[in-house]
N, CA, C and O atoms as a GROMACS GRO file, in nm:
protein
  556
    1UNK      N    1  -2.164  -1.114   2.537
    1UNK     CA    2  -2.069  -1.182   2.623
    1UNK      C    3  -2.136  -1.305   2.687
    1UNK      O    4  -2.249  -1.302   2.736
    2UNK      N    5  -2.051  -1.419   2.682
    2UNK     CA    6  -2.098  -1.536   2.762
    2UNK      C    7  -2.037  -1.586   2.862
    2UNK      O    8  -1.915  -1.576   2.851
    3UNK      N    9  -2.080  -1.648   2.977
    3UNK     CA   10  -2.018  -1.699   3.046
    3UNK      C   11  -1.921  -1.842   3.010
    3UNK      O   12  -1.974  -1.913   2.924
    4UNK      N   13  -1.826  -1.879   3.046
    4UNK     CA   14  -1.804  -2.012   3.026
    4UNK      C   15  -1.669  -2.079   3.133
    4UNK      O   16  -1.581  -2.005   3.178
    5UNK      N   17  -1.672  -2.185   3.152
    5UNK     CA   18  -1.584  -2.280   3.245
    5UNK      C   19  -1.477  -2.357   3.169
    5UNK      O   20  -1.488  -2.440   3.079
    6UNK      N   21  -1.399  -2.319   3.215
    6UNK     CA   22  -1.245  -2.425   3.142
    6UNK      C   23  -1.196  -2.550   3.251
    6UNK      O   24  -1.128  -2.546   3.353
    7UNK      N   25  -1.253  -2.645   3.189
    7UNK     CA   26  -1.197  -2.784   3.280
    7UNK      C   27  -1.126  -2.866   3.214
    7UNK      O   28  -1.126  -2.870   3.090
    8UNK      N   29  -1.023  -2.976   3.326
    8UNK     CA   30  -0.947  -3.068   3.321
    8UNK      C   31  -1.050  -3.231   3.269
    8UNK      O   32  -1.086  -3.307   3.359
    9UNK      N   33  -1.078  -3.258   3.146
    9UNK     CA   34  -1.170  -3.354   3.175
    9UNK      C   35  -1.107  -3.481   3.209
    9UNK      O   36  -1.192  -3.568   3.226
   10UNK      N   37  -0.981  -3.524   3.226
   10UNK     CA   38  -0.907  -3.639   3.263
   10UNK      C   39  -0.933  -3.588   3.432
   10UNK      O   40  -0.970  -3.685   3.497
   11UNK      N   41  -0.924  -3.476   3.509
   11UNK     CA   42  -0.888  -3.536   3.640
   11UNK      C   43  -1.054  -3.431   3.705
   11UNK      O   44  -1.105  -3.463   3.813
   12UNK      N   45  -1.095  -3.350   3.647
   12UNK     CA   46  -1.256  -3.268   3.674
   12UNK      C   47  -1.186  -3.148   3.767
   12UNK      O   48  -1.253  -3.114   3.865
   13UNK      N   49  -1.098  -3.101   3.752
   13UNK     CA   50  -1.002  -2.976   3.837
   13UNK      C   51  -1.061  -2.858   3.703
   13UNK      O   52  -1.074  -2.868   3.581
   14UNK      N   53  -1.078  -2.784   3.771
   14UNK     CA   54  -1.161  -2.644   3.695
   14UNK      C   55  -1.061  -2.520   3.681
   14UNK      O   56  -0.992  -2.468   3.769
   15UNK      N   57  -1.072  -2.492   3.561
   15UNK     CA   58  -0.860  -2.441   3.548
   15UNK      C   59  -0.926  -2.257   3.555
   15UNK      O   60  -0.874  -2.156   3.603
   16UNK      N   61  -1.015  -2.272   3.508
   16UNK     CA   62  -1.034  -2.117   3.540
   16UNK      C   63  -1.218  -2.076   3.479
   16UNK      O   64  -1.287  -2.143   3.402
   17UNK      N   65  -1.249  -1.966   3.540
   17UNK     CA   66  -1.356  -1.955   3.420
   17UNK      C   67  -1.367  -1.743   3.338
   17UNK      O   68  -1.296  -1.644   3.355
   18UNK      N   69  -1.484  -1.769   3.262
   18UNK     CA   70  -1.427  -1.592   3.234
   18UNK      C   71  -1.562  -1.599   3.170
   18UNK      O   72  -1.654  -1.680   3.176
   19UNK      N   73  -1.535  -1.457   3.088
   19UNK     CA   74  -1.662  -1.410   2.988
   19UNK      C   75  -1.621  -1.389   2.882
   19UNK      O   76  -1.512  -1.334   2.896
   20UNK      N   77  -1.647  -1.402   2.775
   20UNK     CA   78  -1.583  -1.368   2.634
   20UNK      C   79  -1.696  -1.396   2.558
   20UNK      O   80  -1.802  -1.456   2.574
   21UNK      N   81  -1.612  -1.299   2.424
   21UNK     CA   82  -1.760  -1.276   2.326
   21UNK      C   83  -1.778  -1.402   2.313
   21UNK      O   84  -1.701  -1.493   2.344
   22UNK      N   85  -1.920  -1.410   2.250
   22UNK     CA   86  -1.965  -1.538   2.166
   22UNK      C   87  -1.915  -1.583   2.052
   22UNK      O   88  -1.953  -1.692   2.010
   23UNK      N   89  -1.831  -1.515   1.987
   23UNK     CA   90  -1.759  -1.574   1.875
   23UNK      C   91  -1.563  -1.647   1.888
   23UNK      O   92  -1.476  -1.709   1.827
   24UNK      N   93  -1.594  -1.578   2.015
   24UNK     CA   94  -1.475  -1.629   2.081
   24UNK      C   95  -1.441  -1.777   2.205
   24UNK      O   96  -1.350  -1.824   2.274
   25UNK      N   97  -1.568  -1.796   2.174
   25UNK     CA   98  -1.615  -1.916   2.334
   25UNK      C   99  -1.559  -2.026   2.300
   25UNK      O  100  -1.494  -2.072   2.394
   26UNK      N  101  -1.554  -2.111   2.175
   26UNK     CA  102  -1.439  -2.232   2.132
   26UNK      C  103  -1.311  -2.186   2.157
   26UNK      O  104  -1.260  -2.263   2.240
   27UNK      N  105  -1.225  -2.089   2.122
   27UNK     CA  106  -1.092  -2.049   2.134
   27UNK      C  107  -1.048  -2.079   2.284
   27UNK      O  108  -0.937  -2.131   2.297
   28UNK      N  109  -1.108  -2.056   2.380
   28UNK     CA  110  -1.100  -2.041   2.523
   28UNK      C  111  -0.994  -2.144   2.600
   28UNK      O  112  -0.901  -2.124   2.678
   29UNK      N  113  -1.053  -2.265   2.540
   29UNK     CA  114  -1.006  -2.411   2.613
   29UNK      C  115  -0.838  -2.418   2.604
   29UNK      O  116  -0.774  -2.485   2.685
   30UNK      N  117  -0.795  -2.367   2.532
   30UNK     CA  118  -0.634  -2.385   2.510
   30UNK      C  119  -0.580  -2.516   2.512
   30UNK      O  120  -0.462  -2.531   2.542
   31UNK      N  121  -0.661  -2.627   2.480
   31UNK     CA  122  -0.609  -2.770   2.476
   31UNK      C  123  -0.702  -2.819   2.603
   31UNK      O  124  -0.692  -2.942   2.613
   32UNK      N  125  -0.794  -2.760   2.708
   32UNK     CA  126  -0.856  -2.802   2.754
   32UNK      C  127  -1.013  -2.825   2.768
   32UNK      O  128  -1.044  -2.741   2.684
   33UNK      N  129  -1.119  -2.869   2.805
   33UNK     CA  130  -1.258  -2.858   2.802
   33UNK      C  131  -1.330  -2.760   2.805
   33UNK      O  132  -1.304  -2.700   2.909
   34UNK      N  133  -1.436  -2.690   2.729
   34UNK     CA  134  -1.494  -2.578   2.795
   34UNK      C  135  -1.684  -2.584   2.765
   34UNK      O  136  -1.761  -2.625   2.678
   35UNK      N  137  -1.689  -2.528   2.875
   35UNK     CA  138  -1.840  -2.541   2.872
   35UNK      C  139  -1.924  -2.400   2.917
   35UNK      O  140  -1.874  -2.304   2.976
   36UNK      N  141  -2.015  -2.408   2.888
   36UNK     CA  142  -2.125  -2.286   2.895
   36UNK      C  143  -2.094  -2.276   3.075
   36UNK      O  144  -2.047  -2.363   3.149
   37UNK      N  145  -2.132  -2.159   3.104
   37UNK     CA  146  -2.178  -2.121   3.276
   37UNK      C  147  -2.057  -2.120   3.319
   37UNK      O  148  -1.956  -2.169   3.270
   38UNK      N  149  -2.078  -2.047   3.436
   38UNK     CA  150  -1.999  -2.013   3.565
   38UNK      C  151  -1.983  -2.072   3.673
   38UNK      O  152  -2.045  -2.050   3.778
   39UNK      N  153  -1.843  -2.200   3.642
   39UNK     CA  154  -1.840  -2.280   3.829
   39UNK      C  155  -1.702  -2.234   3.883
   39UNK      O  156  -1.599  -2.233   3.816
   40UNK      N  157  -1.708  -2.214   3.956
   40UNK     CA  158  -1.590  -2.189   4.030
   40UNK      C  159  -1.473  -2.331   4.134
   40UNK      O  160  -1.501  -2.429   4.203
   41UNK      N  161  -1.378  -2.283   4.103
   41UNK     CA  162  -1.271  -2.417   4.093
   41UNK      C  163  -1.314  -2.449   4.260
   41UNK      O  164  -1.330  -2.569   4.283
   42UNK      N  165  -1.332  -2.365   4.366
   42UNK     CA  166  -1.323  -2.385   4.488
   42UNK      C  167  -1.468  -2.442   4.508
   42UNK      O  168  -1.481  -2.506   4.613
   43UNK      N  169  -1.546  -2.434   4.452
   43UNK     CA  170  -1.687  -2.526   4.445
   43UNK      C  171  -1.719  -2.696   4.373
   43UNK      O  172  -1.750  -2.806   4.421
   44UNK      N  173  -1.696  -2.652   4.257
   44UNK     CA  174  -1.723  -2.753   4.174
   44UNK      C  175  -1.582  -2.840   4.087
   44UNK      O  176  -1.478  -2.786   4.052
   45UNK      N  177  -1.619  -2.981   4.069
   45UNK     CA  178  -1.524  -3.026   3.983
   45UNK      C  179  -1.649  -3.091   3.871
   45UNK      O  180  -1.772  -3.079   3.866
   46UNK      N  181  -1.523  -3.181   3.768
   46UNK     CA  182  -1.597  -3.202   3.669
   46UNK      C  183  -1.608  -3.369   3.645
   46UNK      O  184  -1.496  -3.415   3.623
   47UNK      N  185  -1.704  -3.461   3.644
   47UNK     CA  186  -1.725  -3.569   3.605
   47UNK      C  187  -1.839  -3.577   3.516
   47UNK      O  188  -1.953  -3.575   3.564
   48UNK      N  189  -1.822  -3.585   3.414
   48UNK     CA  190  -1.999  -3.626   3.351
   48UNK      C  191  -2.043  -3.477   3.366
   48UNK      O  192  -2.117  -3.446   3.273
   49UNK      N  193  -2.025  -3.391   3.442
   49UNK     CA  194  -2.083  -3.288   3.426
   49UNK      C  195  -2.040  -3.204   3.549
   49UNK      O  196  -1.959  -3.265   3.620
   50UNK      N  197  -2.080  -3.057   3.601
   50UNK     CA  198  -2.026  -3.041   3.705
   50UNK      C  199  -2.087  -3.053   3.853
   50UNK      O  200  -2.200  -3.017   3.888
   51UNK      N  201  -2.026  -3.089   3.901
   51UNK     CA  202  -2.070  -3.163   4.083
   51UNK      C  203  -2.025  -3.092   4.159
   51UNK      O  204  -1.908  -3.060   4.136
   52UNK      N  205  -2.085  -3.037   4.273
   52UNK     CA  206  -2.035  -2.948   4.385
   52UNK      C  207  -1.961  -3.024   4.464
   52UNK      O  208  -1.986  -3.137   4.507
   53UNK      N  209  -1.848  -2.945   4.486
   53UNK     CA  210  -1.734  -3.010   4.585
   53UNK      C  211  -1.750  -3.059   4.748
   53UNK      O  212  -1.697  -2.973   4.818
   54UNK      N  213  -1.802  -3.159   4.822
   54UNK     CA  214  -1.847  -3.185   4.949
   54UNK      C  215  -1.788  -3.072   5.049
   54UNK      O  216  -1.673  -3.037   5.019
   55UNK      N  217  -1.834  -3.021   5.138
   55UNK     CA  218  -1.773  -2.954   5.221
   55UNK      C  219  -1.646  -2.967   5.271
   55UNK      O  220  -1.631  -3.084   5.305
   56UNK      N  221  -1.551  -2.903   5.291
   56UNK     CA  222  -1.418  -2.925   5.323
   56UNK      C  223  -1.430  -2.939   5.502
   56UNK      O  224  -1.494  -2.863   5.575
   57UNK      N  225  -1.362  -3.038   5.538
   57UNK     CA  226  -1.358  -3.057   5.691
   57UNK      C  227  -1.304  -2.988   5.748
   57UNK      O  228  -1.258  -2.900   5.675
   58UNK      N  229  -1.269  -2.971   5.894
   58UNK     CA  230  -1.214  -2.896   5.950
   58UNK      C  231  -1.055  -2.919   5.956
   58UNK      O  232  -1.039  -3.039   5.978
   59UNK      N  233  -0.953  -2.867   5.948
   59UNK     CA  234  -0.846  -2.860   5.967
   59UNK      C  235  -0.703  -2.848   5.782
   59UNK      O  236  -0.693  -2.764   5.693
   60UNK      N  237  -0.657  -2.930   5.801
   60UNK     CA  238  -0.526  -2.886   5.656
   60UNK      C  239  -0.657  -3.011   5.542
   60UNK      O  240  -0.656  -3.129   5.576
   61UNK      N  241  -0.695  -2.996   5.493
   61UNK     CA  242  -0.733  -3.113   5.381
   61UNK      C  243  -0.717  -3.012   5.228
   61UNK      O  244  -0.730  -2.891   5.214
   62UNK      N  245  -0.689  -3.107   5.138
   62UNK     CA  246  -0.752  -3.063   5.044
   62UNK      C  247  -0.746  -3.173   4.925
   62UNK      O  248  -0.669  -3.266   4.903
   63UNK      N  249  -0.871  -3.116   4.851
   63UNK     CA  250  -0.921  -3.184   4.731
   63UNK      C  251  -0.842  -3.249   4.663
   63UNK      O  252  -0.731  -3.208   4.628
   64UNK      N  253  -0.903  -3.389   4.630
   64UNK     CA  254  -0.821  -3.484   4.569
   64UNK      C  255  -0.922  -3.535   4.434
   64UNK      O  256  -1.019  -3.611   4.444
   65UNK      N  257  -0.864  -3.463   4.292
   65UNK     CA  258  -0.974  -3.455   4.191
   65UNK      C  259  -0.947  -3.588   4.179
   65UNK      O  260  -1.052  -3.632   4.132
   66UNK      N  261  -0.863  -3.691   4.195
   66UNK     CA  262  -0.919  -3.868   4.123
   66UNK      C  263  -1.027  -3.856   4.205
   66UNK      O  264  -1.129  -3.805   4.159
   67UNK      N  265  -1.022  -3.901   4.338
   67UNK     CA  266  -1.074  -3.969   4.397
   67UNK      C  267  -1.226  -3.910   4.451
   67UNK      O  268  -1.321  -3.974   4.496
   68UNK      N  269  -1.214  -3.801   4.435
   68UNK     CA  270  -1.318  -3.671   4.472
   68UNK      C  271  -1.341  -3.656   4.612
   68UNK      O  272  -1.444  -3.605   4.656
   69UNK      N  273  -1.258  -3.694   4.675
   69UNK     CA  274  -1.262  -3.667   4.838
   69UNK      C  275  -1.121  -3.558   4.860
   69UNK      O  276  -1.017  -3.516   4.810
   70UNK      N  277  -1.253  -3.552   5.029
   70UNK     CA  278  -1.108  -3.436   5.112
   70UNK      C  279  -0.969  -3.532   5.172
   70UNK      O  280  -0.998  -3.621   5.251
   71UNK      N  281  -0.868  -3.519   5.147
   71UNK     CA  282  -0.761  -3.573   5.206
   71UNK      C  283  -0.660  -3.491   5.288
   71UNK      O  284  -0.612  -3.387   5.244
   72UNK      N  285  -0.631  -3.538   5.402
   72UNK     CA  286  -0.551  -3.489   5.484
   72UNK      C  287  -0.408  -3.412   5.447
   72UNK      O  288  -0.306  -3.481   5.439
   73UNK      N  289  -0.403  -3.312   5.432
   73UNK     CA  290  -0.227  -3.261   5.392
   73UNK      C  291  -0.136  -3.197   5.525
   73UNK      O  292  -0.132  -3.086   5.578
   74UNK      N  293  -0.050  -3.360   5.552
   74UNK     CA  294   0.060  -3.328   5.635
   74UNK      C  295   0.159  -3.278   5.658
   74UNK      O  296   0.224  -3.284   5.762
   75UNK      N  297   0.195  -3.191   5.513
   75UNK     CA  298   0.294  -3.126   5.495
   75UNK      C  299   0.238  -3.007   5.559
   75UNK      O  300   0.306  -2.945   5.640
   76UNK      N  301   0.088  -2.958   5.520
   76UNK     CA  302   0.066  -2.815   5.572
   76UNK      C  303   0.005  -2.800   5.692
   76UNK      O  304  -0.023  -2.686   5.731
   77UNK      N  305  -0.027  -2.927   5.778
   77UNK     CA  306  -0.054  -2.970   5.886
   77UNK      C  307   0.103  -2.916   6.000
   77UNK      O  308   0.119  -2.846   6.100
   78UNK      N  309   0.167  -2.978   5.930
   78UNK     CA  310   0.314  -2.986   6.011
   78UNK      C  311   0.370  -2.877   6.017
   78UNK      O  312   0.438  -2.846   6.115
   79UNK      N  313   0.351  -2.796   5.911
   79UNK     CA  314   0.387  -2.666   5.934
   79UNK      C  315   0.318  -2.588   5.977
   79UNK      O  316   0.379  -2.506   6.045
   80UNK      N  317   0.180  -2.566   5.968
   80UNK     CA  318   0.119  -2.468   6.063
   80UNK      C  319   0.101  -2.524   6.228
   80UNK      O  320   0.082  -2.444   6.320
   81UNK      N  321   0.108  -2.645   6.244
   81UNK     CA  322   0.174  -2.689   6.390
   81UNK      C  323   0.278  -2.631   6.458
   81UNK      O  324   0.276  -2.596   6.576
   82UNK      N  325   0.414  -2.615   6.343
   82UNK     CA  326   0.543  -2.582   6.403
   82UNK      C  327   0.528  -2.427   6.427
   82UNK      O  328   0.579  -2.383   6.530
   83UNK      N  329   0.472  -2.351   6.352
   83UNK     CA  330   0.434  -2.243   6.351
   83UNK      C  331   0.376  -2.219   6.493
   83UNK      O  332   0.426  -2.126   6.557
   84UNK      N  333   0.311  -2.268   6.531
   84UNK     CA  334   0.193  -2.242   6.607
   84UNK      C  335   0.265  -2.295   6.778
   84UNK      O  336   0.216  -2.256   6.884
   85UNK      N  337   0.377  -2.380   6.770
   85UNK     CA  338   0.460  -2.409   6.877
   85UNK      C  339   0.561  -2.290   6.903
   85UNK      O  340   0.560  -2.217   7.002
   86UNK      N  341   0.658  -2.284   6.783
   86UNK     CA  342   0.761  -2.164   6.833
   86UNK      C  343   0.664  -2.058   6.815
   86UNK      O  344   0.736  -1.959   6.796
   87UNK      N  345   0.576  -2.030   6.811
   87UNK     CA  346   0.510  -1.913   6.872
   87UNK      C  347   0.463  -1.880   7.035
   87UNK      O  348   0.439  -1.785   7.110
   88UNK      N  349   0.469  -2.014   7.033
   88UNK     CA  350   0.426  -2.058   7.186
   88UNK      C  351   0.511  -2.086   7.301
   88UNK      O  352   0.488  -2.085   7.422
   89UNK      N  353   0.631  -2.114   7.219
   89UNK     CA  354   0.752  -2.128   7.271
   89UNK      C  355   0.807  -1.965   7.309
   89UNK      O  356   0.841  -1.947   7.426
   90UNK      N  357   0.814  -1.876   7.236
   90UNK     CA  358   0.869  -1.781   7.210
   90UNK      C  359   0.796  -1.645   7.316
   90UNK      O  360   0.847  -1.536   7.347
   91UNK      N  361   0.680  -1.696   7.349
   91UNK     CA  362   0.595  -1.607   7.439
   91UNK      C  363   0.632  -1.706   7.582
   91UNK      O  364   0.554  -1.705   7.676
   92UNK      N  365   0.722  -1.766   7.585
   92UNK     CA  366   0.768  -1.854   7.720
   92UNK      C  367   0.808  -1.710   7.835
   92UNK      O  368   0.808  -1.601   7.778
   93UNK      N  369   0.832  -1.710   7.944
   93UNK     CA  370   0.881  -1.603   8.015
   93UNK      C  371   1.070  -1.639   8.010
   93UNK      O  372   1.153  -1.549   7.999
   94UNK      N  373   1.095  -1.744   8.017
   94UNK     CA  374   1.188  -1.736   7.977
   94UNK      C  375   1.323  -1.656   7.834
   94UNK      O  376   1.441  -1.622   7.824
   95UNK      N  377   1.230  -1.661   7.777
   95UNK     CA  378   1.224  -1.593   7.636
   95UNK      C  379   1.188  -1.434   7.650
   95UNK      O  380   1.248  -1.343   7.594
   96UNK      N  381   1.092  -1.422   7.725
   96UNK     CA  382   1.080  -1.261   7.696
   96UNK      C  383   1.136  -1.210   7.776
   96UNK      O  384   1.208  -1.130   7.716
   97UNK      N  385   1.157  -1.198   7.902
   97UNK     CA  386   1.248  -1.180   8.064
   97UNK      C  387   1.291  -1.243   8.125
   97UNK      O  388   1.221  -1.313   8.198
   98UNK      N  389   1.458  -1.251   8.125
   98UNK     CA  390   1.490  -1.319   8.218
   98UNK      C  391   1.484  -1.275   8.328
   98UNK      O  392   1.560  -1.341   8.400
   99UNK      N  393   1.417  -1.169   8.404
   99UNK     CA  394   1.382  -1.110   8.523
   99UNK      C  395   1.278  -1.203   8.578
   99UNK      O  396   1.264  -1.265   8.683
  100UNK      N  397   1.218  -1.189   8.480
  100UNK     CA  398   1.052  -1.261   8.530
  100UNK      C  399   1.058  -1.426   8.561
  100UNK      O  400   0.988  -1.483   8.644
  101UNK      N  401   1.164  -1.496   8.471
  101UNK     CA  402   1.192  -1.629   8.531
  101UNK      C  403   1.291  -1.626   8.605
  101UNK      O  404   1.321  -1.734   8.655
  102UNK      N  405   1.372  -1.514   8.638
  102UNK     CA  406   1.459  -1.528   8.795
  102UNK      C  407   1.362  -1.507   8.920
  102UNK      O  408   1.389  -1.566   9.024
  103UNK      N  409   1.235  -1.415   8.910
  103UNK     CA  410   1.160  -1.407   8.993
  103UNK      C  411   1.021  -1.545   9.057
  103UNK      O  412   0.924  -1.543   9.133
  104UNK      N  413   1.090  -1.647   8.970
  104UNK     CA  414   0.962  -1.739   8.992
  104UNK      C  415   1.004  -1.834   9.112
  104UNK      O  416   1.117  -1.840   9.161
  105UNK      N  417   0.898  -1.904   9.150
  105UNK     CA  418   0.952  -1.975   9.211
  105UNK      C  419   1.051  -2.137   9.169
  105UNK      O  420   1.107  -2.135   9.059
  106UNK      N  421   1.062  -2.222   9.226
  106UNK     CA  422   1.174  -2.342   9.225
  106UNK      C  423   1.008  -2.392   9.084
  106UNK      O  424   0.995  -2.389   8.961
  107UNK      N  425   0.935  -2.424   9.183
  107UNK     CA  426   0.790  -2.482   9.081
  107UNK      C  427   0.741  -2.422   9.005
  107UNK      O  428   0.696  -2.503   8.924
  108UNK      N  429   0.706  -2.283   8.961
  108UNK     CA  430   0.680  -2.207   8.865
  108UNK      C  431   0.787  -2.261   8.725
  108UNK      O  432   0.773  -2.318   8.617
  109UNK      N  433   0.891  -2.206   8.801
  109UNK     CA  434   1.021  -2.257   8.658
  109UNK      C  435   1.014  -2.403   8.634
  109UNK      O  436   1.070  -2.453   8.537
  110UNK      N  437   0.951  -2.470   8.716
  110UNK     CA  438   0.968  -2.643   8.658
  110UNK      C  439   0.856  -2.667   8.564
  110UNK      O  440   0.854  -2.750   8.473
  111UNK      N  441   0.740  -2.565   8.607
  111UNK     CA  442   0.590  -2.611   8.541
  111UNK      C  443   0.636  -2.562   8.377
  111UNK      O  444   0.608  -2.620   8.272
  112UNK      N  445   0.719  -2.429   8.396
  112UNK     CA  446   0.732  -2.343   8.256
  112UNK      C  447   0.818  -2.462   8.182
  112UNK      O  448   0.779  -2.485   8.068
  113UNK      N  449   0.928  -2.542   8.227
  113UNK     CA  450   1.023  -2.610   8.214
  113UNK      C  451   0.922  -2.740   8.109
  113UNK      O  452   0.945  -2.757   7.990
  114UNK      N  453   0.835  -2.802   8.172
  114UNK     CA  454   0.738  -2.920   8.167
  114UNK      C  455   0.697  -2.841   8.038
  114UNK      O  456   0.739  -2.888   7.932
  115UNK      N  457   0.630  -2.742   8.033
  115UNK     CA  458   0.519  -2.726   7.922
  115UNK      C  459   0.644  -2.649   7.818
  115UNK      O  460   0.587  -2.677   7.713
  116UNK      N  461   0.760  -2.579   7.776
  116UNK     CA  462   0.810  -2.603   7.736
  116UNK      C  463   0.821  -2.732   7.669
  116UNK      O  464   0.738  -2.775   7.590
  117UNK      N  465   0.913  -2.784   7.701
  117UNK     CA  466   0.927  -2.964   7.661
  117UNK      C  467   0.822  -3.029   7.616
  117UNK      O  468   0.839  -3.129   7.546
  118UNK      N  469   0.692  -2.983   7.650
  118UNK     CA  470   0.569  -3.057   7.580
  118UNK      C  471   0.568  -3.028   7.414
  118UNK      O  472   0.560  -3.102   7.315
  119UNK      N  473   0.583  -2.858   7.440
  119UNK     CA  474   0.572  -2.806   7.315
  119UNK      C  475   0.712  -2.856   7.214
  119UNK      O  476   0.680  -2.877   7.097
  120UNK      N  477   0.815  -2.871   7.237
  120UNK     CA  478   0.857  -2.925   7.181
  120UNK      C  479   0.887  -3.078   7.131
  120UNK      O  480   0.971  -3.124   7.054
  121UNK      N  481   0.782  -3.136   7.209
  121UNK     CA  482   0.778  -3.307   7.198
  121UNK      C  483   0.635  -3.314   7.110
  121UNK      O  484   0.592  -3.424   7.076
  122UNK      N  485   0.590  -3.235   7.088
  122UNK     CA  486   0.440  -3.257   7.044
  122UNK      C  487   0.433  -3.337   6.881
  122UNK      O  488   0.345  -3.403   6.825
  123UNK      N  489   0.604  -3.284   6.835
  123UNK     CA  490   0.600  -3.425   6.675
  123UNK      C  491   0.590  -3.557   6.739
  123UNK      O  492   0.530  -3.643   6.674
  124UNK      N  493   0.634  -3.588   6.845
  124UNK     CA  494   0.630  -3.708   6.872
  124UNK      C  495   0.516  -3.805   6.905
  124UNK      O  496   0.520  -3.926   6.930
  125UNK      N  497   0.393  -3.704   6.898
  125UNK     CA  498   0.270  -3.762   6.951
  125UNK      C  499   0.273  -3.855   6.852
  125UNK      O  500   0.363  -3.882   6.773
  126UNK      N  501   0.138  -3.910   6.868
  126UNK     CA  502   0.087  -4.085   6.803
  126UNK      C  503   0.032  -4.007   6.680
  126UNK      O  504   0.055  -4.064   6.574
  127UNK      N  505  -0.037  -3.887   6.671
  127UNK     CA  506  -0.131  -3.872   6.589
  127UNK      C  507  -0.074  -3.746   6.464
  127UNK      O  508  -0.113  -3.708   6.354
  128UNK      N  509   0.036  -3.711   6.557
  128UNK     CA  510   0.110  -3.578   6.457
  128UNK      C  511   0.125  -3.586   6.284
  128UNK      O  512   0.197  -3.668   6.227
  129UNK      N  513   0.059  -3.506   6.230
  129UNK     CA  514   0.047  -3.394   6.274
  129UNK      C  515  -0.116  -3.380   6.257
  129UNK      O  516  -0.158  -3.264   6.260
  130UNK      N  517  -0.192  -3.463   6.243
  130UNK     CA  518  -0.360  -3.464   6.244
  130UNK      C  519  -0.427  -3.423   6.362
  130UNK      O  520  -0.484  -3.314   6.368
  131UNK      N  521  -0.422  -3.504   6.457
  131UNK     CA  522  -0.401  -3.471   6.567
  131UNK      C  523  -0.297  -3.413   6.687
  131UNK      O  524  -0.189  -3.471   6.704
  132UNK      N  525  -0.333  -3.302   6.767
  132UNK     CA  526  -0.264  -3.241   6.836
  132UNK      C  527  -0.305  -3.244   6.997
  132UNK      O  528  -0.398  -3.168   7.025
  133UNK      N  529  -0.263  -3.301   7.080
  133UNK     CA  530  -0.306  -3.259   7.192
  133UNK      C  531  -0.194  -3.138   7.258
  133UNK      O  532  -0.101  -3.176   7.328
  134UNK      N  533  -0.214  -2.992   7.226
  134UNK     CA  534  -0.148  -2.908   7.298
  134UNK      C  535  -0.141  -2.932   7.486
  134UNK      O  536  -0.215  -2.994   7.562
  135UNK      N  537  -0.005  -2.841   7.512
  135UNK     CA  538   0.014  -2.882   7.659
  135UNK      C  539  -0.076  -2.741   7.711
  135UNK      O  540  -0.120  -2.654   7.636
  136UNK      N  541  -0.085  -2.743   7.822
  136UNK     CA  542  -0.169  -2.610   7.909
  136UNK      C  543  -0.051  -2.535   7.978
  136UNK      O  544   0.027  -2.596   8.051
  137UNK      N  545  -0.040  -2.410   7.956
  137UNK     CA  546   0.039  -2.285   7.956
  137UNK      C  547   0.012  -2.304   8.124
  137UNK      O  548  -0.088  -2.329   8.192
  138UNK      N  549   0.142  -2.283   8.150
  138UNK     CA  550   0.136  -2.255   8.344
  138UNK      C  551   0.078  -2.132   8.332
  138UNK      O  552   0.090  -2.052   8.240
  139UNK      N  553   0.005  -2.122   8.449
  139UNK     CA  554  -0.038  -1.946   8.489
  139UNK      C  555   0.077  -1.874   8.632
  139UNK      O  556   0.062  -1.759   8.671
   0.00000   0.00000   0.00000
């Protein structure tokens, strides 16, 4: 049994890898590249040969085989944002008891009122959805 890697050689995206006999190691590629050894798609891509993938930054990015950089993804940015608001929204006291926001005071309910409304204005920031400046939860 040998190891071997199945790559994209137009874009260096690594489609899978496996073990198979040695008389079977050409068959593998299915119309795509294949080469000796074991890289894994979440590590390595392919140019000229295979290159370890730069560290992924912190937050939504992901790999962009032209260009070989991390790029920002705002689609999954925006949604784990919205996620992360009506969750925040939803643990409001308003939302869980209306006892507990009849019991507040005139300013308690305005602060909950304020940071509410933050959380829901937060698409509107300058930087959304890359940047987030969350509002601070009244105590």
């Amino acid at each position: 049994m040998i190891d071997y890697t199945v790559y994209d050689e137009n874009t260096g995206r690594i489609i899978r890898t496996g073990y198979c006999p040695e008389d079977q190691y050409e068959i593998q590629a299915q119309g795509y590249s294949v080469a000796l050894g074991s890289y894994t798609c979440d590590k390595y891509y392919w140019e000229g040969g295979f290159n370890e993938i730069p560290e992924k930054p912190e937050g939504e990015y992901v790999f962009n085989y032209a260009s070989k950089q991390w790029e920002f993804d705002s689609v999954a940015a925006d949604s784990k944002a919205k996620q992360k608001r009506d969750q925040l929204l939803a643990d409001g006291p308003d939302r869980i008891s209306p006892m507990w926001w009849s019991s507040m005071t005139e300013q308690e309910q305005q602060a909950w009122t304020f940071y509410r409304q933050a959380l829901l204005d937060i698409t509107e920031q300058q930087d959304y959805p890359e940047f987030i400046v969350w509002p601070t939860k009244p105590v």
